[in-house]
N, C-alpha and C positions, 0 to 999 in steps of 0.2 A: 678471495677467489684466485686459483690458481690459474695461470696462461701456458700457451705452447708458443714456441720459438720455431717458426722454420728455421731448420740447417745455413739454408740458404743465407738468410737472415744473418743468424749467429757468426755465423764467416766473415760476410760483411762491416760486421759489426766491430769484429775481431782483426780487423785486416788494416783499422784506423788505428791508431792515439787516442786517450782521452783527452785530448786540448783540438783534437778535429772533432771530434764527437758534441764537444761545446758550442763550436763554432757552427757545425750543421745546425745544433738545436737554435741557436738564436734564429737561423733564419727558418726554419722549421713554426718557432716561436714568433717570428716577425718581428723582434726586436732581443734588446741586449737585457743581459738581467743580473742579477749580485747572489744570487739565490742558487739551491740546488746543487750546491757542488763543496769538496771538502777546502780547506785554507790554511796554510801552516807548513811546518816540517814532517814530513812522511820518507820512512826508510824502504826500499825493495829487497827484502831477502827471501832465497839466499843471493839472488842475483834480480837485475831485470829483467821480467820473463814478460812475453807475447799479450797484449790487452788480455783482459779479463770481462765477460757480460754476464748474467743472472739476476735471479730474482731474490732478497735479500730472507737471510734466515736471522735475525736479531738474537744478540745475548747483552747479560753484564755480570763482570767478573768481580771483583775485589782479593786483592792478595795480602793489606797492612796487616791485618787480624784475622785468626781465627772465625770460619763460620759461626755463629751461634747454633745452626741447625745439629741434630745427632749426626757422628758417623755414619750411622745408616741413610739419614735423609741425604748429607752430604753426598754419598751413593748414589744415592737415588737420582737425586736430582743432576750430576755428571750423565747417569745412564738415558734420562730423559733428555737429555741435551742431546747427546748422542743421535738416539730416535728423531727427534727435532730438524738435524741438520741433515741425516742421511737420504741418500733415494734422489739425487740430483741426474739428470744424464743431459743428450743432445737437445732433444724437445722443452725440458725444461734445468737449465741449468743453475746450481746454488751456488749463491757469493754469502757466507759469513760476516756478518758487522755485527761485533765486539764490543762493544764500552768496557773501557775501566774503569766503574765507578769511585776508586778511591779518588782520596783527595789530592794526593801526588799519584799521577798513574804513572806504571810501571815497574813499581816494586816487587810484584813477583809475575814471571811471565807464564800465561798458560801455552803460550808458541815454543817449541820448540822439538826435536827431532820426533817422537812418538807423534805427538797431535796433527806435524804435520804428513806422516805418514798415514794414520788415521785417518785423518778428514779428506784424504786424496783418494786412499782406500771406498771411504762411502759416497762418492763421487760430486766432492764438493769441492769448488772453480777455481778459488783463492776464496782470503780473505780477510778484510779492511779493519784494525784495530788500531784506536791513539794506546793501547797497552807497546809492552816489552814482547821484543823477540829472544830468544838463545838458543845456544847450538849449531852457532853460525855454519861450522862446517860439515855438519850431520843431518841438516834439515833437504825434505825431499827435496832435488834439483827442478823438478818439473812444478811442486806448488808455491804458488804467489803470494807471499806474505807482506800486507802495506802495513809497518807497524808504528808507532810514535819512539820508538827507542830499543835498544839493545841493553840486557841486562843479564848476569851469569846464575840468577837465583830464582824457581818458582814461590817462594816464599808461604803465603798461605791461600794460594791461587784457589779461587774456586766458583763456582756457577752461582748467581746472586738471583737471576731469573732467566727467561726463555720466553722471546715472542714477544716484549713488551718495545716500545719506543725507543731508541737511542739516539746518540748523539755523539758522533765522532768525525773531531775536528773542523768542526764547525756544522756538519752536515745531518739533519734531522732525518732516521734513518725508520720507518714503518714498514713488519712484515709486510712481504711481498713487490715491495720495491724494487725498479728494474735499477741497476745499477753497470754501469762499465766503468771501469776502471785498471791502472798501470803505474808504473813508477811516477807518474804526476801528480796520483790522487783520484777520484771519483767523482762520480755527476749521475742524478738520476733522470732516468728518461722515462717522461712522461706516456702511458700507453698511449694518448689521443696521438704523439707526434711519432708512434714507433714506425707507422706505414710510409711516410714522408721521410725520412732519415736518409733513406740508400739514396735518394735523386741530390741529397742535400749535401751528404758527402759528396758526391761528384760534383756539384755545385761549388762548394770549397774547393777543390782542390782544383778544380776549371781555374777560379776565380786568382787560385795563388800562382798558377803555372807563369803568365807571364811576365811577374815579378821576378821568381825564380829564378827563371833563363836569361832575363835580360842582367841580372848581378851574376851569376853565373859565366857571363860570354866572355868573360877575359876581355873585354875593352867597357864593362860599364860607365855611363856618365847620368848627368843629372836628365839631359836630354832623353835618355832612354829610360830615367827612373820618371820620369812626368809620363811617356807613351807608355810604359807597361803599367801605371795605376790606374791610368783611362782606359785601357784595353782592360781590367780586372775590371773597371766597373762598368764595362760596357754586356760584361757575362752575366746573362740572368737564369 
C-alpha cells in the first residue's frame, strides 16, 4: 500500500539528522531499541548532502559473474527496474535500497555517473547500498549515494531481482518502507509513529538545548553539567 507525505511533514523530517530521527523514535517508541537501523561503515557520495526521507523501492544486484539470464532478459529486467523505481515526487518520495548480493560486495558498481543521473532524473530521493560507488567526480552533485565502498569497475553489475526483501548493513529493508536516512546511515520509521515524530523532534532537541548552552558558555563546570542534565530531564 502506497502513502502520501505532507510537504509539511517531508520538510520536517528533512530539516533533522538521522541520529535525531532515532532519538525522537525512541521516545515516540517509549523506550530504546537495537533494531530498525543500518550498522557499520557507510560512505556519502559525492559529498554529504541534506537528510534524505522516502518510501523504499528494494533491488539486488550481483557483479562477480555473468548473468545467467539472456542478453535480452538481462534488458529487460534493467528496463523493469527502471519502471520499478521511477515516478517518485513531493507527496510520495522514493529512497532506493540496493543489496549486493555477491559474496564479496562491491566488485562491480552499478553507482556511478549515468545511474546517478538517471535515477534523479526519474525522481528518485537518494539511495542506501552496502554495494560500490564510482565516478567520484562526475556523479550528480545533488543525489545522495550511501554506499559500502568505492570501486573504479562495473564489472558484471546487473539486476538479480526487484521488490523482493533486502538487507543492507545490517537493516531488513521491505518494499514500501519509510526510511530517512544521511551520511550516518538509515533507520525506518514505523507508519504507527509517523504523526507523533514532529512534537518528538522538538522534544529532542528541547531536551538537548540546555546541555548545549551550558558546555558551550565558555565558563562550563561540573556544577552546571549536573543543573543542565536535571533541567534536560525535567523537559517532557
Amino acid at each position: 500500500m502506497q502513502h502520501n507525505l505532507a510537504s509539511e511533514l517531508v520538510r520536517k523530517l528533512r530539516s533533522v539528522d538521522t541520529p535525531t530521527i532515532c532519538n525522537a523514535l525512541e521516545i515516540a517508541m517509549g523506550g530504546r531499541t537495537a533494531q530498525g537501523f543500518t550498522y557499520g561503515s557507510i560512505g556519502a557520495a559525492p559529498q554529504p548532502l541534506p537528510a534524505i526521507v522516502g518510501f523504499a523501492r528494494t533491488a539486488r544486484i550481483r557483479a562477480s559473474a555473468p548473468s545467467q539470464r539472456s542478453p535480452q532478459d538481462v534488458r529487460r529486467m534493467r528496463l523493469d527496474y527502471y519502471r520499478y523505481v521511477a515516478g517518485g515526487n513531493a507527496e510520495v518520495p522514493i529512497i532506493v535500497v540496493m543489496q549486493d548480493a555477491d559474496e564479496r560486495p562491491g566488485i562491480g558498481s552499478f553507482w556511478g555517473e549515468v545511474n546517478s543521473v538517471v535515477h534523479e532524473g526519474l525522481g528518485v530521493a537518494g539511495v542506501l547500498t552496502n554495494g560500490s560507488v564510482r565516478d567520484l567526480g562526475d556523479l550528480s552533485p545533488s543525489f545522495p549515494i550511501l554506499a559500502g565502498s568505492v570501486g573504479p569497475s562495473h564489472a558484471h553489475v546487473h539486476v538479480e531481482d526487484i521488490g523482493t526483501p533486502v538487507t543492507v548493513f545490517g537493516l531488513e529493508v521491505v518494499h514500501g518502507d519509510l526510511i530517512h536516512a544521511d551520511r550516518h546511515g538509515a533507520v525506518l520509521i514505523a507508519l504507527e509513529y509517523l504523526d507523533a515524530l514532529p512534537a518528538c523532534i522538538d522534544l529532542v532537541q528541547r531536551k538537548e538545548a540546555p546541555l548545549l548552552a551550558a558546555a558551550r558558555s565558555g565558563s562550563f563546570n561540573l556544577a552546571m553539567l549536573e543543573q543542565a542534565v536535571l533541567a534536560a530531564d525535567d523537559i517532557h
